[in-house]
C-alpha positions as CSV (number, residue, x, y, z in Angstrom):
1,X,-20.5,-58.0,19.8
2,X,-23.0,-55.4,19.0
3,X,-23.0,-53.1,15.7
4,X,-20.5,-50.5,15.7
5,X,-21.6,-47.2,16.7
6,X,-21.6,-43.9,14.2
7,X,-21.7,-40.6,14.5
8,X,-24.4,-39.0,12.8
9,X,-24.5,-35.8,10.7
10,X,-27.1,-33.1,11.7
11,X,-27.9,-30.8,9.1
12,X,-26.1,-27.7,9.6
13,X,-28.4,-24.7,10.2
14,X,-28.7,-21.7,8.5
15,X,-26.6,-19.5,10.7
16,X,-24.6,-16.4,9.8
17,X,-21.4,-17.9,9.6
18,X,-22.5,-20.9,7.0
19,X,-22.1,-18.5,4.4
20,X,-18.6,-18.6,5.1
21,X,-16.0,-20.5,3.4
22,X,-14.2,-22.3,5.9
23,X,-10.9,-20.6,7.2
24,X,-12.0,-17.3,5.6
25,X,-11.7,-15.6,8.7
26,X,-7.4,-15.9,8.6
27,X,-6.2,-12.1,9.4
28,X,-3.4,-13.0,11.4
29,X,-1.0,-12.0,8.1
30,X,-3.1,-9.0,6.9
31,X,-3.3,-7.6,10.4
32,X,0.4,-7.7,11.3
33,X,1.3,-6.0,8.0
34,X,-1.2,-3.4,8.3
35,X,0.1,-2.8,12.2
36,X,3.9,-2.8,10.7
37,X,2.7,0.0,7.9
38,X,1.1,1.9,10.4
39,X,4.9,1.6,12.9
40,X,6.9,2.0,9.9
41,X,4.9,5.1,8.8
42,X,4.2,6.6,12.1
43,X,6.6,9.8,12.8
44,X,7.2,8.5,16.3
45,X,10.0,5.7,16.6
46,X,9.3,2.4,18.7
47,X,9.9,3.2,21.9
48,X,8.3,6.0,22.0
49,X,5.1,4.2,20.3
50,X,5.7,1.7,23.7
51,X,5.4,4.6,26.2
52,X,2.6,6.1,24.7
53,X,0.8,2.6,24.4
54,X,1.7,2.2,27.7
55,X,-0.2,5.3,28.7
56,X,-3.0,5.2,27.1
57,X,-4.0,1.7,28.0
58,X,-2.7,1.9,31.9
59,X,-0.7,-1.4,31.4
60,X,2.9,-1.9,30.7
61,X,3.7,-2.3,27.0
62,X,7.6,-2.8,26.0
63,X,9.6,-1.9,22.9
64,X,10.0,-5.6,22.9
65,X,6.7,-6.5,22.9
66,X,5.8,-4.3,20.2
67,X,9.2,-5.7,18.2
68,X,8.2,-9.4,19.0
69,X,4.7,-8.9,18.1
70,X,5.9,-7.5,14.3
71,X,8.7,-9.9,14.3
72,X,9.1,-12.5,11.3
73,X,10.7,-14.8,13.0
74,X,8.4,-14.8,16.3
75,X,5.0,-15.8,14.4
76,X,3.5,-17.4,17.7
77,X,3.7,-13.6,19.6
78,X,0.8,-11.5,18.6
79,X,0.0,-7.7,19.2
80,X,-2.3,-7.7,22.2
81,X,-6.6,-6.7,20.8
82,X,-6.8,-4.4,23.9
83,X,-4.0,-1.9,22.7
84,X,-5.2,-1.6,18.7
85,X,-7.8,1.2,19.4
86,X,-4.6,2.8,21.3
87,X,-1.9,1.8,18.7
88,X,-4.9,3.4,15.8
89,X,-4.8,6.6,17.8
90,X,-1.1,6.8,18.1
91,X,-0.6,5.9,14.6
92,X,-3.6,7.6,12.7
93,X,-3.8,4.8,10.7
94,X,-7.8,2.7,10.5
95,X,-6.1,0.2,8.2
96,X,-5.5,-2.3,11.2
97,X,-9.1,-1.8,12.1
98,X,-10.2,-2.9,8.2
99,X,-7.8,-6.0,8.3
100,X,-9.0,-7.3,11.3
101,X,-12.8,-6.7,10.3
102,X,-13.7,-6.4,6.8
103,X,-14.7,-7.2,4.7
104,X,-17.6,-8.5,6.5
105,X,-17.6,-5.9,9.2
106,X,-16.6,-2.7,8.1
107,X,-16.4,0.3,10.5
108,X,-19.0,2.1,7.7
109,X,-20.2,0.2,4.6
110,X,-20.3,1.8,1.0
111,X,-23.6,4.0,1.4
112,X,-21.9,5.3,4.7
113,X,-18.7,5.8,3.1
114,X,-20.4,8.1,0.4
115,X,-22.6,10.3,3.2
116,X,-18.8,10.4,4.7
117,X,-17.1,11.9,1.4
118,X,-20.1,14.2,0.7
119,X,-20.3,15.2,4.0
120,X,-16.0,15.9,3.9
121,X,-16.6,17.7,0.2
122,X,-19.2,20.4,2.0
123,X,-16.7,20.9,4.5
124,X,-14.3,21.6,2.5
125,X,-16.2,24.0,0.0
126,X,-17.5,25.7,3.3
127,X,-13.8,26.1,4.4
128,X,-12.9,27.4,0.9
129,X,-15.9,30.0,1.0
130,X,-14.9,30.9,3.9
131,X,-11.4,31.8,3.0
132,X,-12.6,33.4,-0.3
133,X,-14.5,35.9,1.5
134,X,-11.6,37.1,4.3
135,X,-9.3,37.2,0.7
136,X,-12.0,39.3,-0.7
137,X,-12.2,41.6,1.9
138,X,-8.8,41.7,2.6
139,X,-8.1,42.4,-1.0
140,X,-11.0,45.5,-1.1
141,X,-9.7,46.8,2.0
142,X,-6.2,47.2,0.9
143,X,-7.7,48.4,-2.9
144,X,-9.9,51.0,-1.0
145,X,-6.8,52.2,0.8
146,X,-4.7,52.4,-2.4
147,X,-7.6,54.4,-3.7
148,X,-7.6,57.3,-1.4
């Protein structure tokens, strides 16, 4: 009989993904809660979440499927990739987005995020300005009138 064959072990190269602990990618759990937030929180009940899904993405999406896919009990039934842009418009909630992808792919990472927030606070101290100077001359108007 001839020596047993083995299999032999190539080094593993230095891709992207060996920094990665195996089974670090599991977001099955974090992504269904984040998409049963975003239901629960959502002014719109179920069904109506269903039509609108429906709409946006052109393909029939039921009040069943959206109740099997955040259902407990059906853990085998998840909510469809092609309708979470929809569902995040619908919804208003990004959280699905960041359960799915981050940590290691965020939609903007932290020096982003600040530009973002320093970009919202000028905005928002432009707004105020701008509404300070109609109450100011709304308020001089109104004193100049009184005056006379």
């Amino acid at each position: 009989m001839g020596a047993k064959p083995i299999q032999l072990h190539l080094p593993m190269s230095k891709s992207r993904t060996s920094l990665f602990r195996a089974g670090s990618m599991r977001t099955k759990e974090a992504v269904t809660e984040a998409i049963k937030t975003a239901v629960k929180n959502c002014p719109l009940d179920r069904e109506d979440i269903a039509a609108e899904l429906s709409r946006l993405v052109g393909e029939e999406f039921s009040v069943h499927a959206l109740n099997n896919a955040l259902s407990d009990e059906k853990q085998n039934r998840r909510f469809p990739l092609e309708f979470v842009k929809a569902l995040t418009l619908i919804t208003g909630d990004l959280n699905i987005i960041r359960a799915a992808l981050q940590p290691e792919y965020d939609a903007i990472d932290i020096n982003g995020k600040a530009a973002y927030e320093y970009g919202v606070m000028l905005l928002e101290d432009k707004a105020r300005s701008k509404k300070k100077r109609q109450l100011e001359q709304t308020a001089a108007e109104h004193f100049t009138r009184g005056k006379l």
